[in-house]
C-alpha positions in Angstrom: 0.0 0.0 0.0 3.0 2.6 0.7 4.6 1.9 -2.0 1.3 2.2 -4.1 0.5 5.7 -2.6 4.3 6.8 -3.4 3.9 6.3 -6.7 0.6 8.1 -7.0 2.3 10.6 -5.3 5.1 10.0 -8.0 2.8 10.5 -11.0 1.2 13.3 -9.4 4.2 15.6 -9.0 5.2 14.7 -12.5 2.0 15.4 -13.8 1.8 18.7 -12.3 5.4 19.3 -13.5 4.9 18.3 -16.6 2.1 21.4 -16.8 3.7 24.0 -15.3 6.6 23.6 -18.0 4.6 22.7 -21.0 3.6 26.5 -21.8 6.9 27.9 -21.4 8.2 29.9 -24.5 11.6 31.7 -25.1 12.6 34.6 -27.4 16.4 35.7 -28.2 16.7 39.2 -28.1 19.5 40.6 -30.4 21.2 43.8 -29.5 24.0 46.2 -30.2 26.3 48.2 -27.5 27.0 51.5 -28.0 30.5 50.2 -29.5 28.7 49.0 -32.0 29.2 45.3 -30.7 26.4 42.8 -31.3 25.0 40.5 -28.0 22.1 38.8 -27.3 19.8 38.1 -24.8 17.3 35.0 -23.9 14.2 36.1 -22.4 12.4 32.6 -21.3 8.1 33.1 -20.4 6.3 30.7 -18.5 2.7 29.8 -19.2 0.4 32.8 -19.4 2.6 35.6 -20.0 1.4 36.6 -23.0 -2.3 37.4 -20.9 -3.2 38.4 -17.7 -0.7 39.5 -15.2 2.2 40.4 -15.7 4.8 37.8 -14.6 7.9 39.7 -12.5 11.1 39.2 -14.1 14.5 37.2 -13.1 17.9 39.4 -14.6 20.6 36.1 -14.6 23.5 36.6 -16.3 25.9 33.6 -16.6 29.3 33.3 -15.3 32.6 33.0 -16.4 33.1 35.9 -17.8 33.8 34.1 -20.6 30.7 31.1 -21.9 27.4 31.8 -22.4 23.7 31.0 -22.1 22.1 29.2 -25.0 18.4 28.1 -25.5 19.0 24.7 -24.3 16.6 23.7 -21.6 17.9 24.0 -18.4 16.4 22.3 -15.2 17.2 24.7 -12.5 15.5 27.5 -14.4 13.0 25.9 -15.3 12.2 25.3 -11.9 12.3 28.5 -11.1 10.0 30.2 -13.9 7.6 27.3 -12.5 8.0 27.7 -9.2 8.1 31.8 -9.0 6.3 32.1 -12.2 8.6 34.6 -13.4 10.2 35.4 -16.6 14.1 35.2 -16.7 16.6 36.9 -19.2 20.0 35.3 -19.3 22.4 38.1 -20.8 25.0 36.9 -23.4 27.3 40.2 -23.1 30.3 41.6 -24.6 32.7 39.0 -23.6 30.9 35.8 -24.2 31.5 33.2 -26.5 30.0 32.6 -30.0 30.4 36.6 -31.0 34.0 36.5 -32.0 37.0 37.2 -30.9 37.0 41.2 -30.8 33.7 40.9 -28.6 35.7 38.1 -26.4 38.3 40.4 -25.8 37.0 43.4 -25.5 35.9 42.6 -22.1 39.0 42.0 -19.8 40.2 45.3 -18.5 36.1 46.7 -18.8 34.8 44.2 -16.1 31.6 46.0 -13.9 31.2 48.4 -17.2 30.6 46.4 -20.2 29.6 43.9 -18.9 27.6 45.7 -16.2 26.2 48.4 -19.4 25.4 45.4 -21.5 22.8 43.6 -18.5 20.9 47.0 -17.9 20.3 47.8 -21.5 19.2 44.2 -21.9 16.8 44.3 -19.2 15.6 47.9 -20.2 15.2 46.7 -23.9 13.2 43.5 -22.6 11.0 46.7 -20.0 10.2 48.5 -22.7 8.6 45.7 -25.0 5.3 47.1 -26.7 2.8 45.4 -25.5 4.6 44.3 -22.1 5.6 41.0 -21.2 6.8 41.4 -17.8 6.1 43.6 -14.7 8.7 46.0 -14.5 8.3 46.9 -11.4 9.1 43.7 -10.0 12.9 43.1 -11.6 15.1 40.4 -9.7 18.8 39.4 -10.6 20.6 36.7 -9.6 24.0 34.8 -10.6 27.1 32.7 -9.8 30.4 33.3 -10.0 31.0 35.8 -12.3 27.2 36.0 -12.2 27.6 36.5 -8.9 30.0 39.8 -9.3 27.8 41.2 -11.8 24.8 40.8 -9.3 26.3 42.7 -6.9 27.7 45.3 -9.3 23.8 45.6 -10.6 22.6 46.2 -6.9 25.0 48.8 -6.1 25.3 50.9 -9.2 21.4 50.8 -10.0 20.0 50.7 -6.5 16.6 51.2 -7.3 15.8 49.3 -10.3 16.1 45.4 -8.4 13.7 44.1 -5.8 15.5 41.2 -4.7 19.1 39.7 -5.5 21.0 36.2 -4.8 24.1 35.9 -5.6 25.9 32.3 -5.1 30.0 32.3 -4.9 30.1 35.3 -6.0 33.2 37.6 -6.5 32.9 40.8 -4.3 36.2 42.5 -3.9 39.1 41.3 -6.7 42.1 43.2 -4.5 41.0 40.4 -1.4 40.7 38.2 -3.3 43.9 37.8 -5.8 45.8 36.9 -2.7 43.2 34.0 -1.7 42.0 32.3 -5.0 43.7 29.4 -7.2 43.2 31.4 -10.0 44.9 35.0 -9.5 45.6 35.4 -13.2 41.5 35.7 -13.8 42.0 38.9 -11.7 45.1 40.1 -13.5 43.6 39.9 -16.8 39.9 40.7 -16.2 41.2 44.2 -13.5 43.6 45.0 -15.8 43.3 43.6 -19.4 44.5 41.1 -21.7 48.0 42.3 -22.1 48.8 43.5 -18.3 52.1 42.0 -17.8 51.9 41.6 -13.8 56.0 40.6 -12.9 56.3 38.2 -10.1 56.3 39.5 -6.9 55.0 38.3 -3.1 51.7 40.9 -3.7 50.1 43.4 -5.9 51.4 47.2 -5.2 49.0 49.5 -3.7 47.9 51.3 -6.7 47.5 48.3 -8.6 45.0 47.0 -5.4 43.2 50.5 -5.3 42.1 49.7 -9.1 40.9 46.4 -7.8 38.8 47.5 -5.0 38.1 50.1 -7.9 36.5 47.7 -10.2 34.6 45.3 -8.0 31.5 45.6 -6.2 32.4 46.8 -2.9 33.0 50.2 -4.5 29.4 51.1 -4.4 28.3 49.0 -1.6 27.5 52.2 0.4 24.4 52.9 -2.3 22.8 49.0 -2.1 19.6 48.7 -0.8 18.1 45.7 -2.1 17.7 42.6 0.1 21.0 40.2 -1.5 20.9 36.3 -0.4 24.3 35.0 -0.7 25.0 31.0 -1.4 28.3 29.9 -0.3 30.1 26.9 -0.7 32.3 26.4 1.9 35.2 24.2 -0.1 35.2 27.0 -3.3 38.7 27.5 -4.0 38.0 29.7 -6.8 35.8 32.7 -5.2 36.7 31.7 -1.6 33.7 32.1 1.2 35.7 35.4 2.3 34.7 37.0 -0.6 30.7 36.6 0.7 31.7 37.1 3.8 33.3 40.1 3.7 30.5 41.5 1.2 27.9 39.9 4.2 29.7 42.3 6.9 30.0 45.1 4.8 26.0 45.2 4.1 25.6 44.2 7.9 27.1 47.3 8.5 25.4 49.4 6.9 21.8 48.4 7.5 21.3 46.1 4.1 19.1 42.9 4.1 21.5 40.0 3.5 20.5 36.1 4.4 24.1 34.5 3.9 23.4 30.3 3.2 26.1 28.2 3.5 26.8 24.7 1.9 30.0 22.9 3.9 30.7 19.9 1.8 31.2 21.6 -1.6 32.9 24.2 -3.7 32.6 26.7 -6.4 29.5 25.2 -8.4 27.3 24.1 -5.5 26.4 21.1 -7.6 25.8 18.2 -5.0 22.3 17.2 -5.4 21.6 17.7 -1.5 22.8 21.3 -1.4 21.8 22.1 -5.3 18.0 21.5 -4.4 18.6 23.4 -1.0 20.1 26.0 -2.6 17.0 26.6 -5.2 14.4 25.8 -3.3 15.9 28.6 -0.6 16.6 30.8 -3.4 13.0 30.8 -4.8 11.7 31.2 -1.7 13.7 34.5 -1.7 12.5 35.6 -4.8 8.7 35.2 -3.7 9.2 36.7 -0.9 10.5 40.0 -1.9 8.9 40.1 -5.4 5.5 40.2 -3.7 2.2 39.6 -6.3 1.4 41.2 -9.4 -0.1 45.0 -8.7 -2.0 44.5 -12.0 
């Protein structure tokens, strides 16, 4: 009899599954900087949002700096356009893959400004659609890793466009962390650019650590104001739990809404299936929360 009611229970939740992703719909969005440079977006809908209310709407741009999104389906946000009902809009911008090499390069050296730039007019082209798809007064972003940086770089240089942020592994402050990660030349090259020829020495100089701080997203924490949920895995060796941290205290500080979750038994990608479904379920959560239901 249990194991008759489980799989009832089985079918159920696949059934119901099975409806809340068989509406969903996708658009790519193609778009050109003010360079000139062409970059896409992928703005995926879930059922209904072409009537009714307006579904709020997920910013998520991918990490790296250097992949990109693509229109493959993807199970995590899929269960999060079911589960919120939102809309999301992954951001392939200057400096992802698939655009050529001048766009590739053209980031390192212009991290949290092209990249940064390319997000908002994304998200502002995607605002602005005639008749609306989403409700833009209910934005969201979110990201890891470089995603994560670029999060937190949205929250403190537009602090009044997001309602909600999460932000897992993120990178907060470059100049803390090129002494603590396994990969100091990703800060080298993306602070300073492709061809910055950093000699070998025990540490950076000061001036080279004040462009650091410059760049990252501790710069404008004074001006955040959006509630941030941070997802850390304890074991990351590549954006090491100091960088959250340290971005935690310095929001503490100052009065900011920050939930900091962390995940002891893995690293940078927060891929074990125990912590991966804690850390989306949690994170949805968040983005209910603080989205709050459609005003119309």
């Amino acid at each position: 009899a249990a194991v008759s009611a489980a799989a009832h229970v089985g079918a159920a939740s696949r059934e119901a599954a099975a409806a809340a992703l068989a509406g969903m719909s996708f658009r790519v969005v193609r778009l050109a900087a003010g360079d000139g440079t062409a970059f896409e977006a992928i703005l995926v809908l879930p059922p209904g949002a072409q009537g009714g209310k307006l579904p709020p709407v997920v910013l998520l741009p991918h990490g790296g700096p250097h992949s990109c999104m693509s229109t493959a389906f993807g199970a995590t946000v899929a269960y999060m356009v079911a589960s919120v009902g939102c809309a999301v809009l992954h951001v392939n911008f200057r400096g992802s893959i698939g655009f050529g090499l001048d766009a590739l390069e053209s980031l390192p050296g212009n991290c949290g400004t092209n990249d940064v730039g390319d997000c908002m007019q994304a998200l502002n082209e995607v605002l602005g659609m005639d008749p609306p798809l989403v409700d833009a007064q209910r934005v969201a972003v979110m990201g890891g890793s470089h995603g994560g940086f670029l999060t937190c770089h949205l929250i403190g240089q537009y602090p009044d466009r997001f309602k909600a942020a999460v932000s897992r592994n993120p990178v907060t402050n470059i100049a803390s962390m090129i002494a603590s990660s396994d990969i100091p030349d990703w800060c080298w090259t993306e602070g300073f650019g492709q061809g910055y020829k950093a000699e070998p020495r025990v540490a950076a100089t000061g001036e080279e650590l004040q462009h650091l701080f410059a760049v990252s997203p501790m710069a404008h924490v004074d001006r955040i104001k959006t509630p941030l949920m941070l997802c850390v895995g304890a074991k990351d060796r590549r954006c090491p739990p100091s960088q959250s941290y340290e971005f935690m205290r310095a929001l503490k500080a100052r009065g900011a809404t920050v939930r900091v979750l962390v995940y002891p038994e893995v690293g940078h990608p927060i891929d074990k299936p125990a912590s991966e479904a804690n850390s989306w379920i949690n994170m949805c959560q968040w983005l209910k929360e603080h989205l709050g239901e459609a005003t119309a």
